[in-house]
N, C-alpha and C positions, 0 to 999 in steps of 0.2 A: 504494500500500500504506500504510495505514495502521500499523501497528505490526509489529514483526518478536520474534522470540522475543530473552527478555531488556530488552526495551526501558523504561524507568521513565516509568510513569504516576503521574503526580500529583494527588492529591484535593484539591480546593477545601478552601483554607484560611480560616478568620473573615478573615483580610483580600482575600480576592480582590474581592470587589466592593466595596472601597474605590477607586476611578479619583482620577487627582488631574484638577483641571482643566487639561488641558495650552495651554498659549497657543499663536499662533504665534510664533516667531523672527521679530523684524520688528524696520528703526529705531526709535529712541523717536518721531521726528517723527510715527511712524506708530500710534504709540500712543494712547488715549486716557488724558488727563489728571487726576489727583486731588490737589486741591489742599489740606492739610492746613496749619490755623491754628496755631502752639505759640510761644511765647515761646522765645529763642534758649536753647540748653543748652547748658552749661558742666561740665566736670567736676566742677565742686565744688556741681553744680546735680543733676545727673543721677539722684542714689541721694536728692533730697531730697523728691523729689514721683514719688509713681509714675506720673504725667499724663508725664511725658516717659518711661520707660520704654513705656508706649501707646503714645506719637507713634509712636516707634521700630520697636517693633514690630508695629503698623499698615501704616506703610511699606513694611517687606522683605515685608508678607502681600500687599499691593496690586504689587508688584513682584514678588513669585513669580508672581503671575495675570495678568501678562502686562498691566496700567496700568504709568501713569509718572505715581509721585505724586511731590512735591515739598514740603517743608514749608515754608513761606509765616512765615516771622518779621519779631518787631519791629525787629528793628538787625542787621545785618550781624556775623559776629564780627572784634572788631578783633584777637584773636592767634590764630592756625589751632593753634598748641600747648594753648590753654584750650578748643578742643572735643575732647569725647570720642574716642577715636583711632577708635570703630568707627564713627561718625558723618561722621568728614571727607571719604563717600566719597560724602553723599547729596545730593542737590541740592535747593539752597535758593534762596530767593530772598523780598525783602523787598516790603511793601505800594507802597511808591515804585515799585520794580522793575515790580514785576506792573502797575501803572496806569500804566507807557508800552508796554504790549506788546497783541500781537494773539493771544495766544495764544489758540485755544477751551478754554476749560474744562469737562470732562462735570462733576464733582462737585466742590464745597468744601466738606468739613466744619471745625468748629472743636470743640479739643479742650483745649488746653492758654491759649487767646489767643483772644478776641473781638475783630471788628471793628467798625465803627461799619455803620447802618443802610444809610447813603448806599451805601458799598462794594460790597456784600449787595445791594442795589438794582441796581446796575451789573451783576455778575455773573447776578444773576436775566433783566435785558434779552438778553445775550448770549447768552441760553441755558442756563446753568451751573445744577446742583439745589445748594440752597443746604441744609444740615442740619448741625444742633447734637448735637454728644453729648455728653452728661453721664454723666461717670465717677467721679463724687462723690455722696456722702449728699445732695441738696441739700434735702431738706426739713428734715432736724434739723439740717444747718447753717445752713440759713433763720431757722429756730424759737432756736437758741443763738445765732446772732452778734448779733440788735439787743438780747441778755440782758444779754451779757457781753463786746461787744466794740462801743457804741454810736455811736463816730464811722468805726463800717467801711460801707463801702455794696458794694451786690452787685454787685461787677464779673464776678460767673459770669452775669447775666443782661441781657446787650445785647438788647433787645428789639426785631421790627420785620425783615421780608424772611427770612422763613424757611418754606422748602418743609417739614421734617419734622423731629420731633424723637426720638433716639433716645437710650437709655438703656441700660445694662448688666442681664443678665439680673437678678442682683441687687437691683438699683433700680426692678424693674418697677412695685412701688405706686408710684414714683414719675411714671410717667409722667403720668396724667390732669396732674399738680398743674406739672408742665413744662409742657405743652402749654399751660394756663391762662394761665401768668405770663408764656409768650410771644403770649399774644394770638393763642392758636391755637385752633382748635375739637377740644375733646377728644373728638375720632374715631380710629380704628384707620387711618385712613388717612392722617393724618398724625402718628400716633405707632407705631414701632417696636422692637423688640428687635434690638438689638445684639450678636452674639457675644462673648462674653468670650474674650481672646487672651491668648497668655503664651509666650515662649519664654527659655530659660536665656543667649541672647546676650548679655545685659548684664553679666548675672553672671561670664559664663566668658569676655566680651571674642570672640564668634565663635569656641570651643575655644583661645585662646591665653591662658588661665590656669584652672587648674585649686584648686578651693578644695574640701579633703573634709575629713569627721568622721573622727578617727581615736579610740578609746579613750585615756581616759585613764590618763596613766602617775603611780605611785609617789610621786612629787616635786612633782606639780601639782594644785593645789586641787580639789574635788570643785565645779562651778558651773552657777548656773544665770541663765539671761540672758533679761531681760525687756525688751524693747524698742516696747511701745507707746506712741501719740503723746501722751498723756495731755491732749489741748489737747478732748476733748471725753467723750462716755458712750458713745460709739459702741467707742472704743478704748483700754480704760483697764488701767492696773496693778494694778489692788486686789484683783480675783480674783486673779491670777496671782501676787499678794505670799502671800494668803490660801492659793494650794495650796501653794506652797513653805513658810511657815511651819508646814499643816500635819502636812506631810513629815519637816521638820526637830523638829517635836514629838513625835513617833514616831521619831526617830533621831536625837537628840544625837551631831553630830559636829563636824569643823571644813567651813564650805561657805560658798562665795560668795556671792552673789544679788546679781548684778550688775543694778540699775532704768535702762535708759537712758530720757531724756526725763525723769528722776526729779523734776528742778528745779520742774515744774511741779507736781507731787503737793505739794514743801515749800512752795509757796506758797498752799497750803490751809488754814487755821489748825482745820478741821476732821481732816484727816489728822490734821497733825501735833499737836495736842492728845489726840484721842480714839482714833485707832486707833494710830499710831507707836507711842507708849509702854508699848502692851498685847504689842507683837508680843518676842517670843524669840529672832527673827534682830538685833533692833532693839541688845536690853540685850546680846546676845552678839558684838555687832560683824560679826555676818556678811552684814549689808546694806547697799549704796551706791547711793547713787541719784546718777545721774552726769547730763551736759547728752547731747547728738547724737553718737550711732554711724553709720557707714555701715554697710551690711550687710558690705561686703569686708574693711572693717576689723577688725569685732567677731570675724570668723570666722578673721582671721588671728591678731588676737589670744589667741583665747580653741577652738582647733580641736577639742577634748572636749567641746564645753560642751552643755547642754542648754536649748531654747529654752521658753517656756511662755508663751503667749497668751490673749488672751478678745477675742470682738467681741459688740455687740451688733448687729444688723441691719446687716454690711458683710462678711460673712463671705468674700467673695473680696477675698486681698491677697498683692500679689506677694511680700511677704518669708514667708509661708507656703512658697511654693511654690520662694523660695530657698533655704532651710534644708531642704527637704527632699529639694530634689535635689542640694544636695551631702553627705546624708545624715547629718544633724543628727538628732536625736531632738528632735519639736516636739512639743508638748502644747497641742490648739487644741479647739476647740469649734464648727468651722466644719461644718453640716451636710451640704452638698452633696459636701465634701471626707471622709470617714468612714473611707473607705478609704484613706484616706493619711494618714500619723502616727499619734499617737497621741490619740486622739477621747474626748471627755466631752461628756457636754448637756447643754446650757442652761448656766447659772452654779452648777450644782451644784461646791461645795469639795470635797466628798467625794469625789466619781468624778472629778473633777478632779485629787484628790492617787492615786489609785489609778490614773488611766493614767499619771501620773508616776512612781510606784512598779515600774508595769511597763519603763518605759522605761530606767530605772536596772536594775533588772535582766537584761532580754533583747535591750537593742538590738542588744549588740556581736555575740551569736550567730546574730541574725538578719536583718542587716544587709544583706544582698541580697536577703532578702525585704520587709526597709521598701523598696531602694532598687523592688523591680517595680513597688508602691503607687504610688510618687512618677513611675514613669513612665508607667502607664497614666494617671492626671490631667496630666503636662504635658500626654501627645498627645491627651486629651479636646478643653485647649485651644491646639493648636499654632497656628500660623498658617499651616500648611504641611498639616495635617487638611482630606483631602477636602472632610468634611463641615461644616467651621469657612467655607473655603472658596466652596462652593455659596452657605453661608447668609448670606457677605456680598455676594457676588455678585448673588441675588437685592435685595440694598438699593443697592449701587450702579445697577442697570442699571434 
C-alpha cells in the first residue's frame, strides 16, 4: 500500500534535486591525495591575505568530498599556540617532508606558495596533475609593480612543469595572459575556471564566536568604516571617502569615517594636496585615516558601524561577504553580488551616497531581510554547494 488516509505527501521543493556528493566512509590511506602549496599561517597572518582564508577553505571543500588534502608549507610551525586554533587540526607537512616519502599524489595545486620547477618535475614523473591557481589581479598587479614597486620580482610566477592553469571566475580575462607567462599554450584545455568558495568558518572560528551588527545606540558615534587596501586602483578609498562626504554634505552632523589602510592614501602628495583639503569631513575633524584593521577587530570594535566599498575589476572579496553575514550594512558596487547589500554601479558618487542613505535609514527594520540576501550568496558559494562541489570535482579528476 502505498498511502493510507491522512498520510502527508510532500511536493518537491527548489532544493530537492540538489544531491550532495556523498563519498564513501573509508581510511584516509585509502583516500586519494590533494596536495595544496601555502606558506605557513599564523594568527596574526590569517585575516592578512585572503590567499590563506582559500587555502583553508579549499581544504574542509576537498575533505567534505571524500580527498585527503594536506597543505604542503614552507617551515614547520615552531609554536602550535601561533596557529590559528581552527587550523591545528589539519595536516601538514613540509617540502623536506614530502621529498622522503612515497606517498602517490593525484593532485598539487599551489595557491598561496610556489615551488621551484625541479619539484613540479618530480611530482609530474610520479604521476601527480601539477596546476596553479591564481587568486589574484595578476595582470594589473603585473602592469603596477615594475611602476611603482621596481626592485620587486614576480614570485607569483614560478614558471616551468605545469599541467593546467586555473583562475577565479572573476579573473577569467585573465587566463589566456596566465597561460602565456607560464609557457603554456593558450588553449581551453589547459586553462580553466575555478569555483569561487567562501564559507563564514574563519570569521565565526567553526560557530565558536559569534560577531553581529546590532543598531546603534544614543551614546555612540554615528560611523562609517572604510577599509580598502589602498596599495593599488583595483581597491581604493576615494570613492568610498567621496560617498560619505557626500552624505555628510547633505546632513551636517557629528560622524566618524573611520579610513583603515588610510597611511597609504597620506603618502600621496596628490590626495593630500588637492583632494584632503576640499573635503568637509577633513576641516570638520570627522575623518581618520588609521594603519591595518583585522576584520574581527574593527567589528568588535566598532558593532553599529556601517561599511562602504568600491573595487575596480576584483569584485569578489571575502570581507564583502564578512560584513554581510554578520549583518553589517555594506555599500559595494560588486556586480555579481547585487542582491546582497547595499549595491551602486560602476563608480557612480551619487547612487553610491543614495544606497548609503538607504542603508542609514532601513537597515535596522529590515535586517532579516538583508540577513536572506547574504545567505543565498554565501550558499551560491559554499564549499559544501552540491553544485560548487561537482564543478571542482570535474577539475580534480
Amino acid at each position: 500500500m502505498d498511502s493510507f488516509p491522512g498520510m502527508n505527501e510532500c511536493a518537491e521543493g527548489p532544493s530537492a534535486k540538489l544531491r550532495c556528493i556523498k563519498p564513501k566512509l573509508v581510511n584516509v590511506s585509502e583516500k586519494k591525495i590533494i596536495l595544496i602549496a601555502t606558506a605557513t599561517i599564523q594568527n596574526e597572518t590569517l585575516f592578512q591575505n585572503g590567499l590563506y582564508q582559500n587555502v583553508f577553505i579549499l581544504y574542509k571543500m576537498f575533505d567534505s568530498m571524500g580527498y585527503a588534502p594536506i597543505l604542503l608549507i614552507n617551515e614547520s610551525p615552531k609554536d602550535i599556540q601561533n596557529v590559528p586554533i581552527i587550523l591545528r587540526h589539519v595536516r601538514m607537512v613540509t617540502a623536506d617532508q614530502i621529498s622522503k616519502t612515497l606517498m602517490p599524489i593525484h593532485l598539487y595545486i599551489e595557491i598561496g606558495m610556489s615551488i621551484d620547477k625541479g619539484t613540479r618535475g618530480i611530482f609530474r614523473m610520479n604521476g601527480t596533475k601539477v596546476c596553479k591557481l591564481y587568486l589574484g589581479n595578476i595582470l594589473n598587479i603585473d602592469i603596477e609593480t615594475p611602476i611603482f614597486y621596481r626592485e620587486m620580482h614576480f614570485s607569483h610566477h614560478v614558471v616551468g612543469e605545469l599541467d593546467e592553469i586555473w583562475v577565479s571566475p572573476h579573473y577569467k580575462q585573465h587566463e589566456e595572459y596566465a597561460a602565456v607567462i607560464n609557457n603554456m599554450k593558450p588553449e581551453k584545455a589547459s586553462m580553466k575556471i575555478a569555483p569561487y568558495v567562501w564559507d563564514p568558518c574563519v570569521l565565526t572560528l567553526n560557530g565558536n564566536r559569534n560577531l553581529q551588527w546590532r543598531p546603534r545606540q544614543s551614546n555612540e558615534p554615528e560611523t562609517f568604516l572604510i577599509l580598502e587596501p589602498n596599495i593599488s586602483f583595483q581597491k581604493g578609498s576615494l570613492l568610498p571617502i567621496l560617498i560619505a562626504e557626500r552624505q555628510y554634505r547633505k546632513n551636517k552632523r557629528p560622524l566618524k569615517v573611520l579610513v583603515g589602510n588610510g597611511k597609504q592614501l597620506l603618502l600621496n602628495p596628490f590626495f593630500t594636496s588637492t583632494i584632503l583639503p576640499t573635503l568637509e569631513l577633513a576641516k570638520d575633524n570627522c575623518i581618520t585615516f588609521s594603519g591595518r584593521h583585522t576584520i574581527t577587530d574593527i567589528m568588535k570594535e566598532y558593532p553599529y558601524a556601517i561599511a562602504i566599498c568600491h573595487q575596480l575589476n576584483n569584485q569578489y572579496n571575502y570581507m564583502a561577504l564578512e560584513f554581510v553575514t554578520a549583518g553589517f550594512p555594506f555599500i559595494h558596487n560588486a556586480p555579481d553580488w547585487r542582491d546582497m547589500g547595499y549595491y551602486y554601479e560602476g563608480h557612480d558618487v551619487i547612487k553610491g551616497e543614495v544606497a548609503l542613505e538607504t542603508a542609514i535609514r532601513l537597515h535596522t527594520d529590515n535586517l532579516e531581510t538583508y540577513k536572506a540576501g547574504a545567505e543565498t550568496v554565501s550558499w551560491r558559494h559554499s564549499p559544501y554547494n552540491p553544485e560548487i562541489q561537482a564543478a571542482w570535482k570535474r577539475l580534480v579528476e
